[in-house]
Gaussian input, Z-matrix of N, CA and C with variables (Angstrom, degrees):
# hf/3-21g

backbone

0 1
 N
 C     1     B1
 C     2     B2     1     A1
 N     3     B3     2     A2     1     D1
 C     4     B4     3     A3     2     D2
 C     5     B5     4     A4     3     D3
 N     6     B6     5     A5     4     D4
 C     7     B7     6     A6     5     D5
 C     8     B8     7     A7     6     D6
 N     9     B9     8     A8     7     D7
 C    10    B10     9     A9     8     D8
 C    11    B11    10    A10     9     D9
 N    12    B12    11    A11    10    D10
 C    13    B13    12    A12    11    D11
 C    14    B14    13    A13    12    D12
 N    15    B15    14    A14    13    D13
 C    16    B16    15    A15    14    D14
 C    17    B17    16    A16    15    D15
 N    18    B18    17    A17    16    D16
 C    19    B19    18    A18    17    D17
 C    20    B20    19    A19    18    D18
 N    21    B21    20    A20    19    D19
 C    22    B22    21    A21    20    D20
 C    23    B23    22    A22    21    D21
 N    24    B24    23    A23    22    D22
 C    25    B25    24    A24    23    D23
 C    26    B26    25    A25    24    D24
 N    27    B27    26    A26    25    D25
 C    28    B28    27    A27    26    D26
 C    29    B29    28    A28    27    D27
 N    30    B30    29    A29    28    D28
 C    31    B31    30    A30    29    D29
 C    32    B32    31    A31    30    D30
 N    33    B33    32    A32    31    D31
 C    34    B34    33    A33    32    D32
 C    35    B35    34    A34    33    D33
 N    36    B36    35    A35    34    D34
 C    37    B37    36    A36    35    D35
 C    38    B38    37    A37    36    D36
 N    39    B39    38    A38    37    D37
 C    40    B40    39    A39    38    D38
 C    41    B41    40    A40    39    D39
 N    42    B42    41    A41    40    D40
 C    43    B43    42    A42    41    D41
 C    44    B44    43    A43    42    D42
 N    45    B45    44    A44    43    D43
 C    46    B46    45    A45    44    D44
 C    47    B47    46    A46    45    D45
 N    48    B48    47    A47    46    D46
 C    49    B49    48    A48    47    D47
 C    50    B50    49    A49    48    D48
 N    51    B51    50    A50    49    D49
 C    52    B52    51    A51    50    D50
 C    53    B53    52    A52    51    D51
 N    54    B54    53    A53    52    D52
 C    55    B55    54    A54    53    D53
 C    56    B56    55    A55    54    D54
 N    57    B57    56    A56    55    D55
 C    58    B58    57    A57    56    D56
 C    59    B59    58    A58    57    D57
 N    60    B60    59    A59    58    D58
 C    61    B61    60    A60    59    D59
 C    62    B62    61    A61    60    D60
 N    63    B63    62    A62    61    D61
 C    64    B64    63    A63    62    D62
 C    65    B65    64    A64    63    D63
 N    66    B66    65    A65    64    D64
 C    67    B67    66    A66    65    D65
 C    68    B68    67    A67    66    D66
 N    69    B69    68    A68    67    D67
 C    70    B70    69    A69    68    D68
 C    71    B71    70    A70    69    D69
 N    72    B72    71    A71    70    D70
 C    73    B73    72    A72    71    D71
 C    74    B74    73    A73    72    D72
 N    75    B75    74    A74    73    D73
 C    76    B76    75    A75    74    D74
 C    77    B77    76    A76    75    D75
 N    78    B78    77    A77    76    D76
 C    79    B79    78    A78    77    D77
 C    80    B80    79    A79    78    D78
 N    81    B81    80    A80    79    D79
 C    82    B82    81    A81    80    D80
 C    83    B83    82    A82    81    D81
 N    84    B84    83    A83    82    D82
 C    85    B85    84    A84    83    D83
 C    86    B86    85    A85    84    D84
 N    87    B87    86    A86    85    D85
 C    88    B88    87    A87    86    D86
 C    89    B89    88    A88    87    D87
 N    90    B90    89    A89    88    D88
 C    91    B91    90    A90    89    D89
 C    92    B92    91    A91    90    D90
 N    93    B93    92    A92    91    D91
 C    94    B94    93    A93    92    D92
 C    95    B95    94    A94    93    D93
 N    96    B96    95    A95    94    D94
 C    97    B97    96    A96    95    D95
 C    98    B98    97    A97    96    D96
 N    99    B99    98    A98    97    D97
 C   100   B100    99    A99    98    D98
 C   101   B101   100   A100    99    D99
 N   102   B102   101   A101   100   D100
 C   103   B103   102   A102   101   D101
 C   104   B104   103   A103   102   D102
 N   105   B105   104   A104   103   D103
 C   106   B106   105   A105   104   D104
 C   107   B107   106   A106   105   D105
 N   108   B108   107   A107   106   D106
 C   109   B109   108   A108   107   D107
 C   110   B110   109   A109   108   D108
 N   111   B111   110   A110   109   D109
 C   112   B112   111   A111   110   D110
 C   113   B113   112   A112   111   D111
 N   114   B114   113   A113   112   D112
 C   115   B115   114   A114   113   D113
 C   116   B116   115   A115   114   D114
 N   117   B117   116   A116   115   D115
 C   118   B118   117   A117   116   D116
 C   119   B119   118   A118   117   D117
 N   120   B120   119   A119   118   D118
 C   121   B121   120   A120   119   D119
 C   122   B122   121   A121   120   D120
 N   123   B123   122   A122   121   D121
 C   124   B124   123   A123   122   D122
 C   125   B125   124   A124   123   D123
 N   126   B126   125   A125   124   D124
 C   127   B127   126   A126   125   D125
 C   128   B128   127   A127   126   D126
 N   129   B129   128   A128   127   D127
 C   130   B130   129   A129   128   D128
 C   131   B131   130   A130   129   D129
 N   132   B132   131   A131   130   D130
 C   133   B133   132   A132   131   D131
 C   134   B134   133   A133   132   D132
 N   135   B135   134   A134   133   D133
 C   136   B136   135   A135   134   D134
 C   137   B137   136   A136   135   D135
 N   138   B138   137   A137   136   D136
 C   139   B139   138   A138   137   D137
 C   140   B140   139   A139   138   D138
 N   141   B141   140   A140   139   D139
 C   142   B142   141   A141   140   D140
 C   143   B143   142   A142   141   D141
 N   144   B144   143   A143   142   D142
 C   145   B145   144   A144   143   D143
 C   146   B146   145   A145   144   D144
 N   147   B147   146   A146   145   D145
 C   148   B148   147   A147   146   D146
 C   149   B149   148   A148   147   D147
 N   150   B150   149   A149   148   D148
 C   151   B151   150   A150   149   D149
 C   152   B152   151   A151   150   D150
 N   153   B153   152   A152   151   D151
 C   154   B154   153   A153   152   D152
 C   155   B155   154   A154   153   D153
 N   156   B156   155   A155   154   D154
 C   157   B157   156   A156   155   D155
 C   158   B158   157   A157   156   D156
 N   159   B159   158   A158   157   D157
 C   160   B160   159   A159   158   D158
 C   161   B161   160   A160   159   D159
 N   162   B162   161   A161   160   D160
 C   163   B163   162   A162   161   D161
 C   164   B164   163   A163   162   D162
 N   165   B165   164   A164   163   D163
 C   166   B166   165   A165   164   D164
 C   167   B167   166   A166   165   D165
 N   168   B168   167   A167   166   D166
 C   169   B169   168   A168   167   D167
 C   170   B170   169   A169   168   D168
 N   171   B171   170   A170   169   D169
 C   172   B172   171   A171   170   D170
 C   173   B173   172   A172   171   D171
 N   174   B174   173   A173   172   D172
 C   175   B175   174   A174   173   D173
 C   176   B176   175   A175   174   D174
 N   177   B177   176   A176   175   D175
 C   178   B178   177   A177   176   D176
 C   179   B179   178   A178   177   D177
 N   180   B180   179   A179   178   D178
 C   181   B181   180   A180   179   D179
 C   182   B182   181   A181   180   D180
 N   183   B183   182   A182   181   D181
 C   184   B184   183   A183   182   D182
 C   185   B185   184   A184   183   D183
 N   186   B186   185   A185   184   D184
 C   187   B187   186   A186   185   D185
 C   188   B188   187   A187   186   D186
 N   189   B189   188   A188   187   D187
 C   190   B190   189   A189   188   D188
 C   191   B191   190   A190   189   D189
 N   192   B192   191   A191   190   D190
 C   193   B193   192   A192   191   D191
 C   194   B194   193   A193   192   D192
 N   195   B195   194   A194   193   D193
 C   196   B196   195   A195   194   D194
 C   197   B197   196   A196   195   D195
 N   198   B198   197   A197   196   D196
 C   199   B199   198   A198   197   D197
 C   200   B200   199   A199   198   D198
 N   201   B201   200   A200   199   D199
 C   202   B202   201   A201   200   D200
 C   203   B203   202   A202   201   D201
 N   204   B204   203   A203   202   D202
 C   205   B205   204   A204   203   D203
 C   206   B206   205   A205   204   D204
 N   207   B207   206   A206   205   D205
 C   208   B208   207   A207   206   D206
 C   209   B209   208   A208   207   D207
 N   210   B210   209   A209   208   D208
 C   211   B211   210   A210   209   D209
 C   212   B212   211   A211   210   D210
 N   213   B213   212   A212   211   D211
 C   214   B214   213   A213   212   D212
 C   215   B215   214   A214   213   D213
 N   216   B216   215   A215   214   D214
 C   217   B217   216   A216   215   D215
 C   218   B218   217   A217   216   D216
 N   219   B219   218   A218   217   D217
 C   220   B220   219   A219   218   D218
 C   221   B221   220   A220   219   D219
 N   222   B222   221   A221   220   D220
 C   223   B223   222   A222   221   D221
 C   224   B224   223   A223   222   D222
 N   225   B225   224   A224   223   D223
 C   226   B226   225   A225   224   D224
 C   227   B227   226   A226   225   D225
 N   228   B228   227   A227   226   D226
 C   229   B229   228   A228   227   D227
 C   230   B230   229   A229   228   D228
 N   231   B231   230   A230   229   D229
 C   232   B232   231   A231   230   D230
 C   233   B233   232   A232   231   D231

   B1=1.4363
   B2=1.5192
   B3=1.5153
   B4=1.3163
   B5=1.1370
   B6=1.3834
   B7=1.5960
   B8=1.6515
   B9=1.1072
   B10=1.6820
   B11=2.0978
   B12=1.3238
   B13=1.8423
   B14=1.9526
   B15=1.2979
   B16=1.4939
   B17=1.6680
   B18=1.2769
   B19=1.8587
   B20=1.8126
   B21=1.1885
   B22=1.8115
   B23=1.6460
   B24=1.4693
   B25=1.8359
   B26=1.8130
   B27=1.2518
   B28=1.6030
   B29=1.6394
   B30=1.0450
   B31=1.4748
   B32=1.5408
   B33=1.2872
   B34=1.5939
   B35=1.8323
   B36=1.5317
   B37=1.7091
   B38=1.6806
   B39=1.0832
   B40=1.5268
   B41=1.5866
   B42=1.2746
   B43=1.6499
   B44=1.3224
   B45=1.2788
   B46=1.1664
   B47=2.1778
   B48=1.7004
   B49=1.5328
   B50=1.4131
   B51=1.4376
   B52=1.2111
   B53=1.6158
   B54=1.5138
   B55=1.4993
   B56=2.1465
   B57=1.3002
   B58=1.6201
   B59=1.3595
   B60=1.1715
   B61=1.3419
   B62=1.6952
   B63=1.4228
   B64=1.4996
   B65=1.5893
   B66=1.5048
   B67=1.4984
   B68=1.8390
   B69=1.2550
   B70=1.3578
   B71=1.8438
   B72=1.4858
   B73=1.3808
   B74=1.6432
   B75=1.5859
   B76=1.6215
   B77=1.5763
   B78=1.5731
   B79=0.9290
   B80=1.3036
   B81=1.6279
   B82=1.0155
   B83=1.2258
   B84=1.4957
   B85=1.8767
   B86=1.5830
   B87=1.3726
   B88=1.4966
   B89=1.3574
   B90=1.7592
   B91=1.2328
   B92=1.4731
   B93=1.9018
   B94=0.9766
   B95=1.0957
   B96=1.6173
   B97=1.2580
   B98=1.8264
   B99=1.2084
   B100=1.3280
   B101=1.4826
   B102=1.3344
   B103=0.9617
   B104=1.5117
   B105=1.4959
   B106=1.3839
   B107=1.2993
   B108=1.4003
   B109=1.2419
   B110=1.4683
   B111=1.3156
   B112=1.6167
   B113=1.9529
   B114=1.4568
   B115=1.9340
   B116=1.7394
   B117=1.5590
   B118=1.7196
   B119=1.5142
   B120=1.5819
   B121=1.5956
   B122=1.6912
   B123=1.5857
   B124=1.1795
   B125=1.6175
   B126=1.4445
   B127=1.0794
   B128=1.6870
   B129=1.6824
   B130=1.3998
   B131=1.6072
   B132=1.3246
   B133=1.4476
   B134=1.4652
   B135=1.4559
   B136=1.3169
   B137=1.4984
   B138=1.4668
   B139=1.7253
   B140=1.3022
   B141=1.3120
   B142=1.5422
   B143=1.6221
   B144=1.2593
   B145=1.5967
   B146=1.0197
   B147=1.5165
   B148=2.0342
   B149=1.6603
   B150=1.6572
   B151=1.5765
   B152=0.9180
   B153=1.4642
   B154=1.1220
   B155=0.8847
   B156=1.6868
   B157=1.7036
   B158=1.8736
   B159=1.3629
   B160=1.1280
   B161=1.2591
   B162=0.8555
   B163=1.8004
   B164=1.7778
   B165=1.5646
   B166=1.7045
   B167=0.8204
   B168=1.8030
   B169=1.3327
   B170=1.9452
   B171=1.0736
   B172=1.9289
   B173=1.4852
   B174=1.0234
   B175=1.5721
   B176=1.4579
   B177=1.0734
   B178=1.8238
   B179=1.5431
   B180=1.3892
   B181=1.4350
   B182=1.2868
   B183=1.1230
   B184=1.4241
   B185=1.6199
   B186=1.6052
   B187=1.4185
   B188=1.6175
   B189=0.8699
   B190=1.7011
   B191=1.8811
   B192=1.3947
   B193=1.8390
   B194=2.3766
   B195=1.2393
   B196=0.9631
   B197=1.8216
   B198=1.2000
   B199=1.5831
   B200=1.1434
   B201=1.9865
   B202=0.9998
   B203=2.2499
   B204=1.3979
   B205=1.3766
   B206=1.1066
   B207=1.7849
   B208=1.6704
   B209=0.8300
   B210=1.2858
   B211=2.0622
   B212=1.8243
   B213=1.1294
   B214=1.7263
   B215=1.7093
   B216=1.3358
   B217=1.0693
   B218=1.8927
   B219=1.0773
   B220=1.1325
   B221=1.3052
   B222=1.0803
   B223=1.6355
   B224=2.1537
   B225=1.4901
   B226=1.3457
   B227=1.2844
   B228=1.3141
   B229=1.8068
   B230=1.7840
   B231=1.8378
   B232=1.6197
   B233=1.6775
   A1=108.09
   A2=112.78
   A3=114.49
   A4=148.17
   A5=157.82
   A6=147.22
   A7=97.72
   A8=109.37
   A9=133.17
   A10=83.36
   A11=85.20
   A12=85.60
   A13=107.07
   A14=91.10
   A15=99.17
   A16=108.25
   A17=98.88
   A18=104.47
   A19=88.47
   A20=123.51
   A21=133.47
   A22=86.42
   A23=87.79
   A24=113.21
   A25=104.12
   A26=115.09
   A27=133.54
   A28=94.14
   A29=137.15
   A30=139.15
   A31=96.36
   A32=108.15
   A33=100.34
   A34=93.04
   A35=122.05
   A36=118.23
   A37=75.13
   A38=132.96
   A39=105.71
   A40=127.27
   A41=99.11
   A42=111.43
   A43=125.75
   A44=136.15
   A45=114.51
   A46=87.45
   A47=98.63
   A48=86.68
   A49=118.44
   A50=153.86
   A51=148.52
   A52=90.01
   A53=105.54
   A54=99.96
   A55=82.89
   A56=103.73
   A57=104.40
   A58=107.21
   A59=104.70
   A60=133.17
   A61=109.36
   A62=115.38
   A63=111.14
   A64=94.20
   A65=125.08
   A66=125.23
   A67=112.46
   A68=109.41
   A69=94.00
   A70=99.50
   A71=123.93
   A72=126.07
   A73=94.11
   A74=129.26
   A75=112.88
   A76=93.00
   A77=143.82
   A78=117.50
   A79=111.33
   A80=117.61
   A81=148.39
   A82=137.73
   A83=120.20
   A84=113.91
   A85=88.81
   A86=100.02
   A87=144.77
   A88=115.35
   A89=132.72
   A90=120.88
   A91=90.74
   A92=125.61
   A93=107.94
   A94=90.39
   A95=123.75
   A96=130.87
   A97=122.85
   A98=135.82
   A99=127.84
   A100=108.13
   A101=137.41
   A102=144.81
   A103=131.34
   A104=107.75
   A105=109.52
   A106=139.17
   A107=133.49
   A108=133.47
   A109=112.31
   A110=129.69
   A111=155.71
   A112=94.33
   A113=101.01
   A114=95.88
   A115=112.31
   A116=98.94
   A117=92.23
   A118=98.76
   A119=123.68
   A120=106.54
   A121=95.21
   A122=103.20
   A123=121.16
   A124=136.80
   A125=136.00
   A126=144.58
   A127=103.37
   A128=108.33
   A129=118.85
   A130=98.50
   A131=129.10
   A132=121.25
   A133=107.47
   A134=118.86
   A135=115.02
   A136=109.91
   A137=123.81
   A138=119.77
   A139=101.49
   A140=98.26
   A141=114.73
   A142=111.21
   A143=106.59
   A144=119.09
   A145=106.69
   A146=118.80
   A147=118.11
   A148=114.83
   A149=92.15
   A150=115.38
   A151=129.95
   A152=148.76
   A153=145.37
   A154=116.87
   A155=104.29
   A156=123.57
   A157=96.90
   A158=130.08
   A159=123.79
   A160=147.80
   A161=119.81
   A162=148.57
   A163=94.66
   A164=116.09
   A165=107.36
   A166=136.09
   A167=119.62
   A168=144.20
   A169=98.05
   A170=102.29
   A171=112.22
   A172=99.07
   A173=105.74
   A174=118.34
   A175=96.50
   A176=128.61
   A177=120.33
   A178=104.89
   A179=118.84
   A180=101.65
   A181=162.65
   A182=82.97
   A183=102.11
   A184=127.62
   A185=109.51
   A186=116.81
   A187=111.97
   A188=129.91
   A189=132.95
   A190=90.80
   A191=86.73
   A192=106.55
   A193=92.18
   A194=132.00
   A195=121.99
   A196=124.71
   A197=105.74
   A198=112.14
   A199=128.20
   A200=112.46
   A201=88.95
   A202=121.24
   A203=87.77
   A204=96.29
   A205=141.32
   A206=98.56
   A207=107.77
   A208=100.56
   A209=137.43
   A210=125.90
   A211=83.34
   A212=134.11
   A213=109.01
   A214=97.87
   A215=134.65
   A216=138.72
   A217=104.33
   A218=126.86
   A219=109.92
   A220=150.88
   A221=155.15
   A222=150.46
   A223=89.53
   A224=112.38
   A225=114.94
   A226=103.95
   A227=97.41
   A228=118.61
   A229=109.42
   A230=91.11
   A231=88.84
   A232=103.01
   D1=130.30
   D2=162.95
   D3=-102.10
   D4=-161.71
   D5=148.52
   D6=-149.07
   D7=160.19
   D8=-177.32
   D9=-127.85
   D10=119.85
   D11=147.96
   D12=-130.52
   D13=165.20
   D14=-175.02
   D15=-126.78
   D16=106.71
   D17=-167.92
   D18=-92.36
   D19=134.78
   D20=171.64
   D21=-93.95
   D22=137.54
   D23=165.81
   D24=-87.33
   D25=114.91
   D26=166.08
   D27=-39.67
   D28=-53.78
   D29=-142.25
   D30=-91.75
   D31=-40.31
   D32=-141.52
   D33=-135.30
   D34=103.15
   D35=-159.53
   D36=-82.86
   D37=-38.40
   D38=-163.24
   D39=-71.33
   D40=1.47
   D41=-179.92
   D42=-114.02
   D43=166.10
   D44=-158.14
   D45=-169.65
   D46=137.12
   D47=166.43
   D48=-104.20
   D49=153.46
   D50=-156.51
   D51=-133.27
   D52=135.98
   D53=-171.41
   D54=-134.37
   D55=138.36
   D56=167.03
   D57=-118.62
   D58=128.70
   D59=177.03
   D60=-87.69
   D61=100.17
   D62=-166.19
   D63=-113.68
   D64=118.10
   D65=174.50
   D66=-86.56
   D67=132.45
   D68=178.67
   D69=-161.36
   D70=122.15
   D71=179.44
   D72=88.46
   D73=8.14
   D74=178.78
   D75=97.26
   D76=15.20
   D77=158.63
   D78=176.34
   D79=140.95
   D80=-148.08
   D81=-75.91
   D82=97.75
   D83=-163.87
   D84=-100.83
   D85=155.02
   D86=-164.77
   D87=-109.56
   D88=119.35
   D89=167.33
   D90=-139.22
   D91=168.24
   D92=163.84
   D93=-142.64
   D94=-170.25
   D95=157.78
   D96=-159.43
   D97=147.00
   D98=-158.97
   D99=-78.59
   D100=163.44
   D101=143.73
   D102=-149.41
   D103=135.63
   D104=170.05
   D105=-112.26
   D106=-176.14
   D107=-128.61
   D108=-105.12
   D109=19.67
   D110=-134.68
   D111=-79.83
   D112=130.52
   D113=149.89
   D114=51.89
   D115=10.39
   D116=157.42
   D117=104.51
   D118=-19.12
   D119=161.71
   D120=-138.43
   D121=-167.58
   D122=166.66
   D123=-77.30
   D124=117.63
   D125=-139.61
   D126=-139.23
   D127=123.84
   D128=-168.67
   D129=-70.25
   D130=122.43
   D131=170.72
   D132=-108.18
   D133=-33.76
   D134=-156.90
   D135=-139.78
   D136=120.63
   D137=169.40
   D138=-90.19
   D139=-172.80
   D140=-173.97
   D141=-75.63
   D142=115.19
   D143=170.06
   D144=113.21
   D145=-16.99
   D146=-164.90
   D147=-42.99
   D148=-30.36
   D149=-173.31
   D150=-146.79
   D151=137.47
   D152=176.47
   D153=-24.87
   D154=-69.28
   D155=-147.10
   D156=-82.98
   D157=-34.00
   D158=136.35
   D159=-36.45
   D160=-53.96
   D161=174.03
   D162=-49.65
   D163=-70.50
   D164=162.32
   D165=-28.21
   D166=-62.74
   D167=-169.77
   D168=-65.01
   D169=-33.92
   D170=177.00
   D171=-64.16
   D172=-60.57
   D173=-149.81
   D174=-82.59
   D175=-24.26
   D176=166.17
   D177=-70.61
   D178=-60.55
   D179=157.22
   D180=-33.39
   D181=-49.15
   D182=153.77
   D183=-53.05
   D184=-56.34
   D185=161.80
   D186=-57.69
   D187=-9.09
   D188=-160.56
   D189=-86.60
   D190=-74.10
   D191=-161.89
   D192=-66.15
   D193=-28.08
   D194=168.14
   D195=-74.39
   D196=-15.57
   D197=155.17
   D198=-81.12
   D199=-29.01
   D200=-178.25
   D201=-82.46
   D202=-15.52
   D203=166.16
   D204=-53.50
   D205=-33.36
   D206=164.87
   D207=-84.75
   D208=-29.45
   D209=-170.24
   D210=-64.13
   D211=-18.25
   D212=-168.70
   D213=-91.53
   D214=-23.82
   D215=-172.39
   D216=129.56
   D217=-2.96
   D218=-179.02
   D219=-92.55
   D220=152.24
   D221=-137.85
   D222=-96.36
   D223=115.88
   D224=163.59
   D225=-99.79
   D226=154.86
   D227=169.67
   D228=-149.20
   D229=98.26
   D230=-169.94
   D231=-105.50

């Protein structure tokens, strides 16, 4: 079982981080990756680590959408 969450960047409305929530054995690994707002849709620019200033903006997300999973009761694995 999966989930897509969509964390919005404060700084930047045209970007956006996409984090998937993949459940498997009772509990839930985490990847995300950035995307922006290019030519009329959304376009993968950045995975995790490509960049610093990315790599943060991931990794706060990441912590965001993995709390809120345990705030529901569930087992994370980030």
């Amino acid at each position: 079982m999966g989930q897509i969450f969509r964390v919005e960047i404060a700084d930047d409305p045209s970007a956006q981080i996409m984090v998937a929530a993949t459940k498997t054995a009772g509990r839930y690994s985490l990847m995300a990756f950035k995307q922006v707002f290019v030519g009329g849709e959304y376009q993968t620019v950045e995975r995790y680590g490509e960049s610093d200033d990315d790599a943060a903006l991931i990794a706060a997300a990441i912590a965001r959408i993995a709390d809120q999973l345990r705030a529901s009761g569930e087992t994370v694995v980030v």
